[in-house]
PAZAPA-4460 file (N, C-alpha, C; in steps of 0.05 Angstrom, whole numbers, plus 32768, in hexadecimal, padded with zeros to 4 digits):
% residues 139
    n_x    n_y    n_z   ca_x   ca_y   ca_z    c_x    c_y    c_z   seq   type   mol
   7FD4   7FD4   7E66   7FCC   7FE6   7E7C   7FBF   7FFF   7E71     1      X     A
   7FAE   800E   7E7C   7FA0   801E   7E79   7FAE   8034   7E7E     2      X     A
   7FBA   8046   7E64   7FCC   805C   7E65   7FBA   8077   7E6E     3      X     A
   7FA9   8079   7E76   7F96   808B   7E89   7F9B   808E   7EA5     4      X     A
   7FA6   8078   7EAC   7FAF   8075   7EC7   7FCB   8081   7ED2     5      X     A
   7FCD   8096   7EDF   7FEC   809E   7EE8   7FEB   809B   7F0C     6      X     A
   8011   808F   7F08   800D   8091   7F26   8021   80A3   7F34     7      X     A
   8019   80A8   7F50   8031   80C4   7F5C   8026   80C6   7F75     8      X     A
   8039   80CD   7F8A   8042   80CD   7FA4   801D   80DD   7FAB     9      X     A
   801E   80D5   7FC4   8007   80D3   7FD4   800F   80F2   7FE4    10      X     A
   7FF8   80FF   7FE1   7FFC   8122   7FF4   7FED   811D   800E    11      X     A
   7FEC   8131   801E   7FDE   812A   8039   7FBB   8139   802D    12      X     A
   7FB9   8148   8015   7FA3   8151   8009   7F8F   8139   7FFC    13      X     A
   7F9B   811C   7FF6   7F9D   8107   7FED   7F86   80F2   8009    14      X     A
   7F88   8100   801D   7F86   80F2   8038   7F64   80ED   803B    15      X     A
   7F54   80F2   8030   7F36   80E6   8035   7F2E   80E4   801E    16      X     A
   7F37   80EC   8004   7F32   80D5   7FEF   7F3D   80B5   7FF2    17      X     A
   7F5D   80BA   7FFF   7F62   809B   8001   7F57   808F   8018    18      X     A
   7F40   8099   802F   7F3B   8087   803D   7F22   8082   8030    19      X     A
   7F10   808F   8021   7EFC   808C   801A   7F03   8071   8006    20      X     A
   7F1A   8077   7FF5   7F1F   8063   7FE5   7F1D   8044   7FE6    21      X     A
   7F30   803F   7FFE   7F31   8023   8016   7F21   801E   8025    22      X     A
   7F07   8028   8028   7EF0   8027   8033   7EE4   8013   801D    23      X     A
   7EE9   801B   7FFE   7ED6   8002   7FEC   7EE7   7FF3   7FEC    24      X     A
   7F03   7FEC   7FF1   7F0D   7FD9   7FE8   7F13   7FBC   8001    25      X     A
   7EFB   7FA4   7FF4   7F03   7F8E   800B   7F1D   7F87   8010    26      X     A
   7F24   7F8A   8031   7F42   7F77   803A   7F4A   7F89   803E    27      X     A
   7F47   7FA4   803E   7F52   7FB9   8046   7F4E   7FC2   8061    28      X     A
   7F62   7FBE   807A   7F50   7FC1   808D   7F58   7FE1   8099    29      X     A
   7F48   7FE8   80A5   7F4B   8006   80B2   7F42   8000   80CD    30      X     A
   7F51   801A   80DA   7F5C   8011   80F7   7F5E   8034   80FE    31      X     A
   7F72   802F   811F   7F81   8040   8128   7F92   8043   8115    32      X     A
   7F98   8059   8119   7FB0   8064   8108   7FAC   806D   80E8    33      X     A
   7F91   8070   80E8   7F8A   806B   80C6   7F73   8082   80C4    34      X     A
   7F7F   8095   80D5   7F6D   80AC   80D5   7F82   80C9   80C6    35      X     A
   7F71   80E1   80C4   7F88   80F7   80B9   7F99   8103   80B7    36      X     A
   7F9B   8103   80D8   7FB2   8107   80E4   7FC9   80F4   80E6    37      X     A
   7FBF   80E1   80F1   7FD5   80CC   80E8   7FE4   80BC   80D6    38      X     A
   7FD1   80C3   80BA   7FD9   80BF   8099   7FE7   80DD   8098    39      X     A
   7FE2   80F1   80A4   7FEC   80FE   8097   8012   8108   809B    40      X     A
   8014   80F9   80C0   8029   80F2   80C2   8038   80E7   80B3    41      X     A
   802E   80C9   80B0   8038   80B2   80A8   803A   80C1   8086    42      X     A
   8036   80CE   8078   803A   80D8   8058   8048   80E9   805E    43      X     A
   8055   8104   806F   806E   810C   8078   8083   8103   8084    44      X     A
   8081   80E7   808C   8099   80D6   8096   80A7   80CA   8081    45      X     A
   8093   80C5   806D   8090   80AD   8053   8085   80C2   803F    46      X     A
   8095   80D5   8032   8083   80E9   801D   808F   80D7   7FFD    47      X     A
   80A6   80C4   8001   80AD   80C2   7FED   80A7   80A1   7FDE    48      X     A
   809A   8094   7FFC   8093   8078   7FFA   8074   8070   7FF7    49      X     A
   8061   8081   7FF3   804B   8085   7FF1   8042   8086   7FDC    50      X     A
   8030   8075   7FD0   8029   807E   7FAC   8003   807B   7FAA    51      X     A
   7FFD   808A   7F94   7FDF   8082   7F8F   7FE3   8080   7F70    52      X     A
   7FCE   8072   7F64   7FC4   806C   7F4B   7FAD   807C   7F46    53      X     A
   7FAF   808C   7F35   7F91   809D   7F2F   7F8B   8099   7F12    54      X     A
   7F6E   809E   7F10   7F66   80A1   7EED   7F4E   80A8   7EF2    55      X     A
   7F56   80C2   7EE1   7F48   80E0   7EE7   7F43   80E5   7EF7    56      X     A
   7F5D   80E8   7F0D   7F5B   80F3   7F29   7F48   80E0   7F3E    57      X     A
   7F3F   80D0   7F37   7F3B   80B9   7F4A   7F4B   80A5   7F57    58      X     A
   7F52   809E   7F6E   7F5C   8092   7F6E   7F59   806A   7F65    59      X     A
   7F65   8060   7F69   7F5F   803F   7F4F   7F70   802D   7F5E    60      X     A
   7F89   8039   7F72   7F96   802B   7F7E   7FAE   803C   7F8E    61      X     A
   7FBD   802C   7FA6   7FC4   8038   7FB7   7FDF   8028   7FC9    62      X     A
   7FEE   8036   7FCB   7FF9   8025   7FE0   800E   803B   7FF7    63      X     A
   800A   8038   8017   8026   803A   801F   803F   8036   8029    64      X     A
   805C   8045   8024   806E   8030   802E   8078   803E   8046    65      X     A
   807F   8036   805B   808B   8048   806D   80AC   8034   8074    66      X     A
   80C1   804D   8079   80DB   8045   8083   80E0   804B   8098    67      X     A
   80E6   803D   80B3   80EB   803F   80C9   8109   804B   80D1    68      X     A
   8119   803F   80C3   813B   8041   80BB   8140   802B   80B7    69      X     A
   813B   800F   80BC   813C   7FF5   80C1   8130   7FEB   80A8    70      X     A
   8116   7FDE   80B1   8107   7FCF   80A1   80F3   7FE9   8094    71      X     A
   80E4   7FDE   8079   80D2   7FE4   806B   80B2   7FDB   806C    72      X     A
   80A0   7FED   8074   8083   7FE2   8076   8074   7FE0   8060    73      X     A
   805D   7FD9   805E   8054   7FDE   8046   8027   7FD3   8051    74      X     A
   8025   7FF0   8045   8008   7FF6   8055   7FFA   7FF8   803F    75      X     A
   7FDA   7FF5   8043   7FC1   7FF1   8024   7FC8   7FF8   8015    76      X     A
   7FD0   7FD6   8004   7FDC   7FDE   7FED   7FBC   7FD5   7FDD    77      X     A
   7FB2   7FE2   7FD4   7F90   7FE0   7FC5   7F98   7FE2   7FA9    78      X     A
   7F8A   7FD6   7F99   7F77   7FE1   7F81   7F5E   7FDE   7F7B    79      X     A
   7F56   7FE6   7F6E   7F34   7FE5   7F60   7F2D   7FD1   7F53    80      X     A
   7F17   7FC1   7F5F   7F12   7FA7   7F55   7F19   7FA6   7F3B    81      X     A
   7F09   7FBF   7F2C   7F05   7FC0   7F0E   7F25   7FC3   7EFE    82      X     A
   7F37   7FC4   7F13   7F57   7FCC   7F06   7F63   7FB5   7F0D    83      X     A
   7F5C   7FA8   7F1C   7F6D   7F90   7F1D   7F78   7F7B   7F0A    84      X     A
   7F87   7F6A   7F10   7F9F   7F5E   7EF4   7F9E   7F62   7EDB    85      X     A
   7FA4   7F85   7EE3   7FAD   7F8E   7EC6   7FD2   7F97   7ED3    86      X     A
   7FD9   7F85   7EE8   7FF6   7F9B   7EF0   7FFA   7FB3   7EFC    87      X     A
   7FE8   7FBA   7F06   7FE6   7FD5   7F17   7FEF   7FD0   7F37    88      X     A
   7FE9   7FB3   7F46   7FF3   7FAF   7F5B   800C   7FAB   7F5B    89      X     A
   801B   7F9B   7F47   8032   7F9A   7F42   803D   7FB3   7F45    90      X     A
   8039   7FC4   7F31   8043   7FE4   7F2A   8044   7FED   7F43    91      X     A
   8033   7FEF   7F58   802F   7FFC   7F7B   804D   7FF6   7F85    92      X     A
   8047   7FD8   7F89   8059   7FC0   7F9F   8076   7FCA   7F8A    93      X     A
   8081   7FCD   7F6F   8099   7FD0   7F6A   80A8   7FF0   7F73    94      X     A
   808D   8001   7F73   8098   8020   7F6F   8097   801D   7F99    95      X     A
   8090   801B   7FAC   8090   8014   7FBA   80A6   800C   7FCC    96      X     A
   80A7   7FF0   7FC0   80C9   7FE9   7FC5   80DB   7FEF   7FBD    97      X     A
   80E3   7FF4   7FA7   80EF   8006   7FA0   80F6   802A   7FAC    98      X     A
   80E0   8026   7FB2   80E6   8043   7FC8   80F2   8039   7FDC    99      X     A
   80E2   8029   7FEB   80E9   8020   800C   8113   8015   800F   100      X     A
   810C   8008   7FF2   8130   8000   7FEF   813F   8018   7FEF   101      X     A
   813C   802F   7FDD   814D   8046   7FE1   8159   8052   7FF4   102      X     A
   8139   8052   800A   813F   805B   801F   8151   8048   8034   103      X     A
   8158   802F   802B   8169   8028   8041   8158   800E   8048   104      X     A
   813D   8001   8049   813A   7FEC   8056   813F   7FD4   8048   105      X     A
   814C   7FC4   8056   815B   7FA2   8047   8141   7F95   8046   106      X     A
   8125   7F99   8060   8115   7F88   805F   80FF   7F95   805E   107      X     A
   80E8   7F8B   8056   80D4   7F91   8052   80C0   7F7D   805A   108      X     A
   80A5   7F90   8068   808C   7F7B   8071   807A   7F8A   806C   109      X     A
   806B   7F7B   8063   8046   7F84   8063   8035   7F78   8078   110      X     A
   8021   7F7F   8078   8010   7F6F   8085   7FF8   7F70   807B   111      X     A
   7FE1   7F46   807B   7FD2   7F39   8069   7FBA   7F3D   8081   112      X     A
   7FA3   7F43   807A   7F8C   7F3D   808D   7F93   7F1F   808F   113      X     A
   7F85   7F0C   80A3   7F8E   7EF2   80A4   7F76   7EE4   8095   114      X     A
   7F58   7EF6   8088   7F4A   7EE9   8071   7F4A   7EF9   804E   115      X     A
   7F69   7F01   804D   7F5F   7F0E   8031   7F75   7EF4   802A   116      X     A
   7F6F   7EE6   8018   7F80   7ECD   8017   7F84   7ED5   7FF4   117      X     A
   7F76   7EEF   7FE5   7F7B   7EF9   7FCA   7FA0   7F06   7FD1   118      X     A
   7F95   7F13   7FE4   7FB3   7F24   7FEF   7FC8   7F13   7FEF   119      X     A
   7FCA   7EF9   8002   7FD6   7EEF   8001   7FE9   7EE3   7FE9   120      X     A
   7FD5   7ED9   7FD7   7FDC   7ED2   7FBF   7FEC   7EDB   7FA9   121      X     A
   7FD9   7EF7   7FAD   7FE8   7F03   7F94   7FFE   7F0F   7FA4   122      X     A
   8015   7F11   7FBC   8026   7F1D   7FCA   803E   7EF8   7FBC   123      X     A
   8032   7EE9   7FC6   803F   7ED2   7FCA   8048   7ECD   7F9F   124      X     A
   8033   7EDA   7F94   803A   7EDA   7F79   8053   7EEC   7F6A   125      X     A
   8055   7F07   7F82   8070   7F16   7F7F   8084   7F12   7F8E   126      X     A
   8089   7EEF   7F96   8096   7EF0   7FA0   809F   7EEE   7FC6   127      X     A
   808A   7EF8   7FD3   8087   7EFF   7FE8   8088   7EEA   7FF5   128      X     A
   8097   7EDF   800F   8091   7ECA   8023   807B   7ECE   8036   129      X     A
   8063   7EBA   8040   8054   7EC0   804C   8066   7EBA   806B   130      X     A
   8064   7EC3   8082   807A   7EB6   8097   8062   7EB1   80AA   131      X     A
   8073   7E95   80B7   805F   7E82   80CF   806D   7E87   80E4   132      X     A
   8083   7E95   80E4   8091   7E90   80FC   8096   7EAE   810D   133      X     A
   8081   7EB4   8105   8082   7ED6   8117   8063   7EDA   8115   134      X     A
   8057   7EE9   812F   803A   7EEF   812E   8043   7F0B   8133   135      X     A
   8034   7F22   8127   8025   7F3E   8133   8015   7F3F   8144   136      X     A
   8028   7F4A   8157   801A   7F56   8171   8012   7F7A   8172   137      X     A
   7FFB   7F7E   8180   7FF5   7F98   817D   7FEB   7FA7   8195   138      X     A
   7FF1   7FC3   8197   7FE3   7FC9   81A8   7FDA   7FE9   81AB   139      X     A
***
């Protein structure tokens, strides 16, 4: 791994570099709720489950976790094409859960666009169950 790279909790100052960021990254989808105000909630609800990857202050990868009290979420978890399987997604998804566990959630869910089938993979490679027996509903 590329010891240039450090990673650390996500600020609400952090908030249009990381959308700019997930803007290049395919499978990443953006929506409602994925604006400044509402990241910037969601990183004061979640100040301690939130992480980025930078090198030299760029960001390279990203992920966030949010705790309800219950269950554990887990939102664009990205890296940079050019950083990929070197273990940096790993590194996200452990410091992550690991948070989301502290705080109390037994369970944890992400959610896969239904064509990034890379996502899928490499989730299903850590482990992860894909589930058929529940759909997301939204509104």
């Amino acid at each position: 791994m590329d010891t240039g790279v450090k990673m650390r909790t996500v600020s609400a100052g952090d908030i249009e570099d990381l959308l700019s960021f997930w803007r290049t990254i395919e499978g990443v989808g953006l929506g409602k709720g994925d604006d400044r105000e509402s990241l910037e909630r969601f990183i004061d609800r979640n100040p301690t489950a939130c992480f980025l990857l930078t090198e030299e202050e760029k960001i390279v990868g990203s992920v966030l976790g949010g705790f309800d009290g219950r269950r554990g979420y887990i939102y664009h978890l990205a890296v940079s094409p050019e950083m990929r399987r070197q273990g940096w997604g790993r590194m996200l998804m452990d410091a992550v859960c690991g948070e989301l566990e502290k705080l109390g959630a037994h369970k944890i869910h992400l959610f896969v666009l239904n064509d990034n089938h890379d996502a899928v993979e490499f989730y299903r490679h850590l482990g992860w169950e894909l589930r058929t027996d529940i759909k997301v509903m939204s509104k």
